[in-house]
TORPA-444652 format. One record per residue (C-alpha): residue in three letters; x negated, y, z negated. Coordinates in steps of 0.5 Angstrom, whole numbers, plus 500, padded with zeros to 3 digits. Layout:
N
+------+------+-------+-----+
! code ! east ! north !  up !
+------+------+-------+-----+
!  ALA !    X !     Y !   Z !
...
+------+------+-------+-----+
END
This chain:
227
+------+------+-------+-----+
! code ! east ! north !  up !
+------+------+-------+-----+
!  UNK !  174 !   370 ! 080 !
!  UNK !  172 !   363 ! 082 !
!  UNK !  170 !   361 ! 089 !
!  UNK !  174 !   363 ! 095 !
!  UNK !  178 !   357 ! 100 !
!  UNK !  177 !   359 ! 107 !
!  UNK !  180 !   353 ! 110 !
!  UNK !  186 !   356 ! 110 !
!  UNK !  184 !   362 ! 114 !
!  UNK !  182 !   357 ! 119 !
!  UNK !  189 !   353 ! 119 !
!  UNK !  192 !   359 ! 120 !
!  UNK !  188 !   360 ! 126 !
!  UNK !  190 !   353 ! 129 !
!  UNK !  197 !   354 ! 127 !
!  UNK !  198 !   361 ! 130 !
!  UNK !  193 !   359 ! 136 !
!  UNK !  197 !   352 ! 138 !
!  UNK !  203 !   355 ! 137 !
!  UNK !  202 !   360 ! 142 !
!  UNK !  200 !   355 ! 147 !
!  UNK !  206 !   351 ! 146 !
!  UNK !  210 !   358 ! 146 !
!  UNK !  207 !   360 ! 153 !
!  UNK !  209 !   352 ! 155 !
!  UNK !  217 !   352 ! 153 !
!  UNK !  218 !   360 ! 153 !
!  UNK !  216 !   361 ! 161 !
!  UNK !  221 !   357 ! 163 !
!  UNK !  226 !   359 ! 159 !
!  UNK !  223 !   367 ! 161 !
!  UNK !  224 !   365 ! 168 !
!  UNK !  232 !   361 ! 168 !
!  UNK !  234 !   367 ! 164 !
!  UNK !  232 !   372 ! 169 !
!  UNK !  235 !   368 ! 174 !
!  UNK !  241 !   367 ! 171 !
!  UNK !  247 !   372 ! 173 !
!  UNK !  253 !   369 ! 169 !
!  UNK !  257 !   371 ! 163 !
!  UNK !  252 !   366 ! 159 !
!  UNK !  246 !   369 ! 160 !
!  UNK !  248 !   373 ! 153 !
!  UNK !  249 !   369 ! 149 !
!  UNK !  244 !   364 ! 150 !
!  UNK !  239 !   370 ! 150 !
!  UNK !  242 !   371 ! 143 !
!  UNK !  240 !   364 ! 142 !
!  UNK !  233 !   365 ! 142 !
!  UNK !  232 !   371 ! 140 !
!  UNK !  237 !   369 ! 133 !
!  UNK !  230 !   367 ! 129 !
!  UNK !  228 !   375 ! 130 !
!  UNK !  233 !   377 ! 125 !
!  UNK !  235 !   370 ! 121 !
!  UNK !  232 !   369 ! 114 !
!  UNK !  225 !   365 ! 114 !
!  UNK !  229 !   361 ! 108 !
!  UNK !  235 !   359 ! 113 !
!  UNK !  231 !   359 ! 119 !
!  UNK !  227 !   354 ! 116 !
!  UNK !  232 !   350 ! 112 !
!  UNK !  236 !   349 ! 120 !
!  UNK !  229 !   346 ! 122 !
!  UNK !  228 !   341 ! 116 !
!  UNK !  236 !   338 ! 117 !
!  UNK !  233 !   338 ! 125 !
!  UNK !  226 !   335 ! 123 !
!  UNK !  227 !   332 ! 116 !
!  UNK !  227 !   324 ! 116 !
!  UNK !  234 !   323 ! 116 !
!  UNK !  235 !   327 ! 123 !
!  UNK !  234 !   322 ! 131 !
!  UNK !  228 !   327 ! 132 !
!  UNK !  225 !   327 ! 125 !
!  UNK !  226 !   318 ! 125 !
!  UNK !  224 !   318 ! 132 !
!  UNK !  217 !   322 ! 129 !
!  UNK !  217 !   318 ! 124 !
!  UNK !  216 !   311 ! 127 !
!  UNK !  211 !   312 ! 131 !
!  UNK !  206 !   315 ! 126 !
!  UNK !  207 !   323 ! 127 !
!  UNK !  212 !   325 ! 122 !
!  UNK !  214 !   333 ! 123 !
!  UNK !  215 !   336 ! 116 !
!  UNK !  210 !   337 ! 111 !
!  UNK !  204 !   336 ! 116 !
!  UNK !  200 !   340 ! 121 !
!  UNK !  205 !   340 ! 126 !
!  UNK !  212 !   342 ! 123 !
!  UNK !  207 !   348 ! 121 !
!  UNK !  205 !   349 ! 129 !
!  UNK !  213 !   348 ! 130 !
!  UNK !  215 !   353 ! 125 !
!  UNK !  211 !   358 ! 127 !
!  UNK !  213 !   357 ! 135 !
!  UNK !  219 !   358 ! 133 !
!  UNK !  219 !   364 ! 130 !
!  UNK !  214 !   367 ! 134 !
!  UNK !  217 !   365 ! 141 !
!  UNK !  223 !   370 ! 141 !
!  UNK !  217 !   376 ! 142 !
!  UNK !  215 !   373 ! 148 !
!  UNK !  221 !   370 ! 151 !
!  UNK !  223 !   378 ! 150 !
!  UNK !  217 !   382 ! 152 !
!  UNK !  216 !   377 ! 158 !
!  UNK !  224 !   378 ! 160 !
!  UNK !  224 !   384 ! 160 !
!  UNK !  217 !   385 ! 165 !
!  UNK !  220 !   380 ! 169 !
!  UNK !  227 !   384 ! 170 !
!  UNK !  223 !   390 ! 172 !
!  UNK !  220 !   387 ! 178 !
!  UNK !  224 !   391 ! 183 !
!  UNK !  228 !   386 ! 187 !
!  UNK !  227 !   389 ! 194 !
!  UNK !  220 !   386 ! 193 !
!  UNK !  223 !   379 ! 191 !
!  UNK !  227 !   380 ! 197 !
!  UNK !  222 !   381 ! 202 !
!  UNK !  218 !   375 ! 199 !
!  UNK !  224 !   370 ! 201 !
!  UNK !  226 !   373 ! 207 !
!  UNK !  217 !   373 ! 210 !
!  UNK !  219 !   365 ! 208 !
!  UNK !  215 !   364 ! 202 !
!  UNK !  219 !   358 ! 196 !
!  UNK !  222 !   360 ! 190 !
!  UNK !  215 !   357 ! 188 !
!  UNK !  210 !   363 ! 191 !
!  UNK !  215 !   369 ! 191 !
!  UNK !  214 !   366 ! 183 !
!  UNK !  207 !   366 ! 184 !
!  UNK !  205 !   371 ! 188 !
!  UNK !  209 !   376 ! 186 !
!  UNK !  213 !   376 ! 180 !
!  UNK !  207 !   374 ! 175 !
!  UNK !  203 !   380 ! 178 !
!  UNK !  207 !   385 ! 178 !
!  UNK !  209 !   382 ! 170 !
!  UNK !  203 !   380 ! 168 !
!  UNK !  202 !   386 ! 163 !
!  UNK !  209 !   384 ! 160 !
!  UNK !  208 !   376 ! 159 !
!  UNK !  201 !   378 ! 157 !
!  UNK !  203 !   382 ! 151 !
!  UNK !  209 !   377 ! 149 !
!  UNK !  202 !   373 ! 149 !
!  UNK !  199 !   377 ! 144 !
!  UNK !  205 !   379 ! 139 !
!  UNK !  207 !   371 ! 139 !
!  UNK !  200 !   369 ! 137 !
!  UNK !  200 !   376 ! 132 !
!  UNK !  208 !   372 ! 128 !
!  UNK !  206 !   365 ! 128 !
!  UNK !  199 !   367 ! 124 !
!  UNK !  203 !   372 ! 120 !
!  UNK !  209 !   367 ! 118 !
!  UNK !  210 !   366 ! 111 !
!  UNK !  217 !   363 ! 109 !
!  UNK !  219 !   359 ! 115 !
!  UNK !  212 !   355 ! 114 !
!  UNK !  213 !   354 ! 107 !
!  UNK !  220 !   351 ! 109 !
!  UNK !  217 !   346 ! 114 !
!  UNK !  210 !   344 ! 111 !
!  UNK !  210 !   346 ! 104 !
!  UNK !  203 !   347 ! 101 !
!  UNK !  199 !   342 ! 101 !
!  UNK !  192 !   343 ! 100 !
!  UNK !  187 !   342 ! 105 !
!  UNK !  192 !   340 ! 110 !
!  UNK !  198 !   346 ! 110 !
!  UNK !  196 !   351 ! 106 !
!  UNK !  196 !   357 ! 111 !
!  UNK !  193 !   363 ! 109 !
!  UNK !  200 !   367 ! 108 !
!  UNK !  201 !   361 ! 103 !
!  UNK !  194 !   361 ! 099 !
!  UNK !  195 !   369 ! 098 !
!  UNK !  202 !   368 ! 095 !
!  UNK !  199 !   361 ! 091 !
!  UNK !  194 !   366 ! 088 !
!  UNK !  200 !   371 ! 086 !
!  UNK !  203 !   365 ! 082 !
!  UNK !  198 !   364 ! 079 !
!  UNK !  196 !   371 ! 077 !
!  UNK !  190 !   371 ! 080 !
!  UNK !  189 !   378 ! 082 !
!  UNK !  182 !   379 ! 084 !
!  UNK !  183 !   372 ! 088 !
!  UNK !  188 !   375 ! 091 !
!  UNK !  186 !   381 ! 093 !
!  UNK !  180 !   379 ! 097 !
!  UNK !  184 !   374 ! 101 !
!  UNK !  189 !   379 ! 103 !
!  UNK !  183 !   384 ! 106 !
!  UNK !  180 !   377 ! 109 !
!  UNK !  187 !   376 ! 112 !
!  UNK !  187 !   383 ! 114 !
!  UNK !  180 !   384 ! 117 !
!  UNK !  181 !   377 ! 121 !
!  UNK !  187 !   379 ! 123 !
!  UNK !  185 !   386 ! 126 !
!  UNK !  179 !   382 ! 130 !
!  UNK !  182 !   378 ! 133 !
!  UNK !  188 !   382 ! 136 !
!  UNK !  183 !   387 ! 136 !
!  UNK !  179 !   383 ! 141 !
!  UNK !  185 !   381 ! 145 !
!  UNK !  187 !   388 ! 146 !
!  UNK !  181 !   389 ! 149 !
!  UNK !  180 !   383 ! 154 !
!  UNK !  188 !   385 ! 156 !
!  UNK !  185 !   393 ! 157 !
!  UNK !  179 !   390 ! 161 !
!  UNK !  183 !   386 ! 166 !
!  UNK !  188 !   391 ! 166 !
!  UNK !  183 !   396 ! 170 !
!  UNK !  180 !   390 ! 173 !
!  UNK !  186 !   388 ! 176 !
!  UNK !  187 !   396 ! 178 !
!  UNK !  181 !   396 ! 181 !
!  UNK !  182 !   389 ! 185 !
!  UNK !  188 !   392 ! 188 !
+------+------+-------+-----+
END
């Protein structure tokens, strides 16, 4: 069966790890404009991000090459100051934010909008800015919500397969993800390699949302406690 590879186990890991990093950075904005939006817009830009939820990973990820490759502005832009996106470490971080975001742009939507609006109001009226109604009311009250977002966003971007593949190839030991690993295995009709990468795969994955859930709960009851 030959000697088992868990780099990209490891990479997979990064990946999903950052991805969800820079998910939190560029989905919460997006949370809190699209629950403060009241126009008939706010449907079809919600439609918009949650669009890579029901694409194919083949079109999402051909959409995100002519958007990174190295005829588009922003892949040239990339490419000349040393950072090119695709078929590297960061168009499989982009990839797997891409398709992992719509989990908690909706998970931390819907949370937000639950928050009754008499509260928010009597936040506005004791003085407090738009800023600390944000941070002292509305975070509290749907954080259970954003927190679970967190969990399903980290949860997609480590189980990502075709959007990756798409993006960064599978270049090995710089962005074979594990996803990708176990299907080169299949290729190449190595079962027993197979086999053991998925339960690798699977245990792994298992731990650490394991974990995650774990801490959630935890801080769920301290929270409870506090209050």
């Amino acid at each position: 069966m030959g000697q088992i590879d868990l780099f990209p186990l490891k990479l997979s890991f990064e990946v999903a790890g950052c991805a969800t990093l820079l998910g939190i950075v560029v989905g919460f904005p997006l949370v809190w404009i699209l629950s403060q939006l009241k126009s008939p817009w706010k449907n079809t830009l919600e439609s918009c991000f949650m669009l890579p939820m029901v694409l194919p990973p083949t079109v999402l990820g051909y959409y995100l090459l002519v958007a990174l490759g190295r005829q588009s502005v922003i892949g040239q832009f990339f490419e000349s100051i040393g950072l090119p996106l695709v078929f590297t470490i960061r168009g499989a971080i982009i990839a797997a934010t891409v398709v992992s975001i719509p989990f908690f742009i909706k998970t931390g939507l819907t949370a937000i909008e639950s928050v009754p609006q008499n509260v928010i109001e009597a936040g506005r009226v004791l003085g407090h800015s738009e800023f600390n109604v944000l941070l002292k009311i509305i975070i509290p009250l749907a954080w259970r919500g954003l927190v679970s977002g967190i969990i399903l966003m980290f949860a997609r971007g480590l189980g990502d397969f075709g959007t990756t593949l798409m993006v960064a190839g599978s270049i090995p030991h710089e962005t074979t993800t594990m996803p990708i690993a176990i299907y080169n295995t299949m290729l190449a009709g190595e079962p027993g390699k197979t086999n053991l990468l998925v339960i690798i795969m699977t245990l792994a994955a298992f731990f650490i949302l394991f974990v995650l859930n774990g801490l959630s709960h935890r801080f769920i009851r301290q929270h409870d406690l506090t209050n």
